[in-house]
PAGU-109935 format. One record per residue (C-alpha): residue in three letters; z, y, x. Coordinates in pm, whole numbers, plus 50000, padded with zeros to 5 digits. Each point is the difference from the previous one (the first is absolute). Layout:
<recs>
ALAZYX
...
</recs>
This chain:
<recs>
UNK500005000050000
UNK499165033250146
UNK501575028649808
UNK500045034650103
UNK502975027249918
UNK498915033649893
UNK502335029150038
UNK499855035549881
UNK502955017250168
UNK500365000150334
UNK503115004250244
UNK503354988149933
UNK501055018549726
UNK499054982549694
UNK501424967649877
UNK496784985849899
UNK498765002150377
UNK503164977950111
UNK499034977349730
UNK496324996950100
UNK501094994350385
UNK503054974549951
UNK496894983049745
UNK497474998450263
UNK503014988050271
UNK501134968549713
UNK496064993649940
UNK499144998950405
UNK503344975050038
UNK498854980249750
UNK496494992250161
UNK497805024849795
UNK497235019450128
UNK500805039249950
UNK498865034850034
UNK501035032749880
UNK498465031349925
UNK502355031950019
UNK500495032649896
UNK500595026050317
UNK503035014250046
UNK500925031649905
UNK503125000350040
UNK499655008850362
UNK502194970150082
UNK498734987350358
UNK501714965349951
UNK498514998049632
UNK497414973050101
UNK502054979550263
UNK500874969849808
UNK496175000249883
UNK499434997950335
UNK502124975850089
UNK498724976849755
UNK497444995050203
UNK497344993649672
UNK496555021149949
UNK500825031449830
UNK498095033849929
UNK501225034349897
UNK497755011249727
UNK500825031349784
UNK501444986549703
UNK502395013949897
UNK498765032649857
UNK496445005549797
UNK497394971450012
UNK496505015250226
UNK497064983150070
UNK500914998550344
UNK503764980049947
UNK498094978449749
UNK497644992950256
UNK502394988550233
UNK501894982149807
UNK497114980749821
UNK498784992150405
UNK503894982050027
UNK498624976649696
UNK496984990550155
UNK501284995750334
UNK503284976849937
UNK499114987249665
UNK503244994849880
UNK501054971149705
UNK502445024949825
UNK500635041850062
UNK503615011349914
UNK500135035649951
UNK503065022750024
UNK499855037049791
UNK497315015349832
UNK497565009550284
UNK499874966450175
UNK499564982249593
UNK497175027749939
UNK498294992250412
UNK500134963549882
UNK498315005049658
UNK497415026350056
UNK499274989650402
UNK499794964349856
UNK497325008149772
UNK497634966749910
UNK502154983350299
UNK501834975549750
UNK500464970350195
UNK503525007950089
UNK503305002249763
UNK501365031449935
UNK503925002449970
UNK501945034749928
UNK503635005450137
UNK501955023649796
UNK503685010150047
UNK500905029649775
UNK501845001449702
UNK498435028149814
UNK498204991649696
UNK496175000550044
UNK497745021249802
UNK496804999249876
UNK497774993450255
UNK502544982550261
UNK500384974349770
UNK495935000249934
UNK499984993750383
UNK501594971850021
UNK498654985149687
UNK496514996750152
UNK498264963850020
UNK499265007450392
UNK503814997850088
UNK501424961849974
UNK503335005350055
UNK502875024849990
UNK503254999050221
UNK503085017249819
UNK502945001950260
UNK502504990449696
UNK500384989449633
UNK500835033649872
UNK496945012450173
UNK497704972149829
UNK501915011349643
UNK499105035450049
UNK496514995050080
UNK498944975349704
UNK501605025049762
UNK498575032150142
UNK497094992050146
UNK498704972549770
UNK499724975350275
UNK499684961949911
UNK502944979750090
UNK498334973750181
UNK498275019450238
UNK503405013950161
UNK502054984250264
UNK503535005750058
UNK500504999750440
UNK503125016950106
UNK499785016750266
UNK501664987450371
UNK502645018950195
UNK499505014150309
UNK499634970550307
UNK502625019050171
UNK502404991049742
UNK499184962749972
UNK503614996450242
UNK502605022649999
UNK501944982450247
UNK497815006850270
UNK499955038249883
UNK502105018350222
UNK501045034449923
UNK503255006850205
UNK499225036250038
UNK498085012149680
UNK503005010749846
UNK501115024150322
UNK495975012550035
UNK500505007749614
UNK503205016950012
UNK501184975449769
UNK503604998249966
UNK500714961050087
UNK503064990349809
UNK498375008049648
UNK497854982949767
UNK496295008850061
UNK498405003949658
UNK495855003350094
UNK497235011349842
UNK496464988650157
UNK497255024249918
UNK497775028150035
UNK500785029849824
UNK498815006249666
UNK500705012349645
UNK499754963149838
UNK502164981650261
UNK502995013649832
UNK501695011550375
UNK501755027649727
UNK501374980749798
UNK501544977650287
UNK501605035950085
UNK501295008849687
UNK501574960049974
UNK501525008050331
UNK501745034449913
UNK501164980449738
UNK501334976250200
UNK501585024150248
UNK501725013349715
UNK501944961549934
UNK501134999550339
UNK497814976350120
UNK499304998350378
UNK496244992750119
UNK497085013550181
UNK496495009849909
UNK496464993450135
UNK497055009149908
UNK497514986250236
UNK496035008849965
UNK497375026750013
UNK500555036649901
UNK503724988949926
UNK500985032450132
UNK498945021049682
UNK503044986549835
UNK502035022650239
UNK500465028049730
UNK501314974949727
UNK502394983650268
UNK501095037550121
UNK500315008149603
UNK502124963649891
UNK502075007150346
UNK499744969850081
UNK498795005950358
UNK503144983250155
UNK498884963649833
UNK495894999649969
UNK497764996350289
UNK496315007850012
UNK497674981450247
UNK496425004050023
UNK497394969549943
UNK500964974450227
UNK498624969550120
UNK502844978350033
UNK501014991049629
UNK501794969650136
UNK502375021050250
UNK501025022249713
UNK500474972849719
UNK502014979150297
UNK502785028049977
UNK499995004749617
UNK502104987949767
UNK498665008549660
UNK496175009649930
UNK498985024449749
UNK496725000749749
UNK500275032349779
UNK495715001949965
UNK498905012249606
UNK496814996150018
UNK496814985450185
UNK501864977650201
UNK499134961549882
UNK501434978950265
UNK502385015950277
UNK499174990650316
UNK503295014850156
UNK501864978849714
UNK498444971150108
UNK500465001750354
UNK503605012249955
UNK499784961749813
UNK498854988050264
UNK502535010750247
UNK503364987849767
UNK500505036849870
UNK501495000349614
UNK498205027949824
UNK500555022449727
UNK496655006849808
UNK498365018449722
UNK498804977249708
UNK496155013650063
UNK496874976750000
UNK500774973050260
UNK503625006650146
UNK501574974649763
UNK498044974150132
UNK500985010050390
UNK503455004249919
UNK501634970449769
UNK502595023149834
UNK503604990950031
UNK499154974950239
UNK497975016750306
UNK501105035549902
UNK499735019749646
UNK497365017349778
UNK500395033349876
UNK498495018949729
UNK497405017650171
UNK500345045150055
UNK503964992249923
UNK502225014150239
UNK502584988349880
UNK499614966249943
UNK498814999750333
UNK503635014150134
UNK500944967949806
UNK498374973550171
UNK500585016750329
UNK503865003349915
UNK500164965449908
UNK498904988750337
UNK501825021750163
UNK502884985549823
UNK499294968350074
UNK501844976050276
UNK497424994750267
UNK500294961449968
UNK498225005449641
UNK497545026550126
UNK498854973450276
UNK499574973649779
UNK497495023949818
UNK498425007550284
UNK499424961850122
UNK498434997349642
UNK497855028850047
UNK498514985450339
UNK499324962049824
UNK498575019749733
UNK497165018650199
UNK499594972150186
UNK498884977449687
UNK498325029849875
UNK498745028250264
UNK499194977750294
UNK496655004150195
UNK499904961449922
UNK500335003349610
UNK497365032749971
UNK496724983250198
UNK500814964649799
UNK499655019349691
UNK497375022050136
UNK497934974750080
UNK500334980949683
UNK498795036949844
UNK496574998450208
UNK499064966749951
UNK500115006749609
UNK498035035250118
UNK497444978250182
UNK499934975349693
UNK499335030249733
UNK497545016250245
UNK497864968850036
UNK500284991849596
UNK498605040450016
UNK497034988350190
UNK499344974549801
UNK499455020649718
</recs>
């Protein structure tokens, strides 16, 4: 099988790019022939392409990710010819519009579409996705597959539920060592380290984790706070105006999720919108962290409530002082025991080895509706 991995963004930025490139690391493991087209990166992050790199697969950088020309659909129709892939999966809108449009009368290949964002589709998103040229879709969770047969119309049987994996780095926490993090942080070290993993935005909910932890400044209750991703710092004015600048840290994007869950004690999901699968809930999973989560899209089915951390009504501050209070509260024997769960659960569920089993079993049904296409 020979299936090539088409990605809009490029960089390091985006959680659909670490998708694409732990997908084309499982795939290459598991014996199958892969390349990737990228978008460039405009992020002006000069390690954005290393672990492309390092893959050591065919790749080109193509201009994707913005509006379709004759010249990127050129380029990208020359890939198709060239490696003649079985299956294309394609990650965001420009790679899924490259694919289509580039791939013009080239239908001897199955055409799958990743999609990992809760918001409801509209009109023509779901239209998209409806067409007879694309086999398969790839929803990163249930909730995701609800929301797009009810607003985009989308038959049931054409969507696949794959969760996404956690990050490799995070496949063993015991050989993480992060005996310093804490001290390079300015983290005070005989607190609990409540975390939240995630570049800055309106819908990750980093406010509402504020406002949950003036609250729980106001019970008495001793932790610390980090927020840990890019633009992070823009929440200065809201920490400045909560005072809470003695108990919340702000770190910028950082490439060492692993180091920074190794030293926490409690992660944090507060998104309320968009989000559809956390990536920093799953790899806090991954690394035996009990969370405390929002009840949006797919964080119930990362975090088993009660028993690998709670759910909280999503855009709730103070439910989510609740959850975090109760852990808090709770004697650290319990709070391991949560967090052993938590690792046995991403393990049966998030593991490299559980996403390309399913993937694969996705693209052979791809390859068996594009050849029944053929036929007709």
């Amino acid at each position: 099988m020979r299936v090539l991995i088409a990605v809009a963004h490029g960089g390091i930025y985006s959680g659909g790019s670490h998708q694409a490139f732990y997908l084309l690391r499982g795939l290459k493991r598991a014996g199958i022939e892969v390349m990737a087209v990228w978008g460039p990166d405009e992020e002006d992050d000069p390690h954005g392409f290393d672990g492309l790199k390092q893959l050591d697969i065919p790749y080109e950088i193509i201009p994707i990710n913005r509006g379709v020309t004759l010249d990127s659909l050129g380029k990208f129709r020359n890939v198709l010819k060239r490696f003649k892939p079985d299956v294309v999966e394609c990650f965001k809108s420009g790679a899924q519009y490259h694919a289509l449009y580039g791939g013009l009368g080239l239908n001897d290949h199955a055409l799958v579409f990743y999609r990992g964002i809760s918001r409801p589709m509209d009109i023509w998103q779901g239209l998209k996705y409806r067409l007879w040229r694309v086999d398969r879709i790839i929803a990163n969770s249930q909730a995701l597959k609800r929301t797009m047969i009810e607003t985009g119309g989308i038959p049931m049987d054409k969507i696949d539920c794959v969760y996404n994996e956690y990050d490799p780095a995070c496949a063993d926490p015991e050989l993480v060592n992060a005996d310093d993090l804490k001290a390079e942080l300015s983290i005070p070290p005989d607190v609990p380290l409540i975390t939240q993993l995630g570049n800055w935005s309106e819908w990750r909910g980093q406010t509402v984790t504020l406002a949950a932890a003036k609250m729980l400044v106001a019970r008495g209750l001793k932790f610390h706070l980090l927020f840990a991703g890019r633009e992070t710092e823009k929440l200065r004015p809201k920490v400045d105006e909560l005072r809470l600048g003695g108990v919340v840290t702000l770190s910028p994007y950082r490439r060492d999720p692993e180091r920074v869950l190794k030293i926490t004690d409690i992660a944090v999901n507060a998104s309320t919108s968009h989000e559809s699968l956390s990536g920093g809930l799953v790899n806090a999973q991954a690394m035996g962290v009990p969370a405390v989560a929002s009840d949006l899209a797919g964080n119930p089915e990362v975090v088993e409530d009660g028993v690998t951390g709670f759910i909280v009504p999503t855009n709730n501050p103070v439910s989510l002082a609740d959850g975090l209070a109760k852990m808090l509260e709770m004697p650290q024997e319990k709070l391991k025991d949560m967090g052993c769960k938590a690792r046995e659960r991403a393990r049966a569920f998030f593991s490299s080895e559980v996403r390309i089993k399913s993937t694969l079993d996705v693209y052979e049904r791809a390859i068996a509706q594009c050849k029944g296409r053929l036929k007709l």
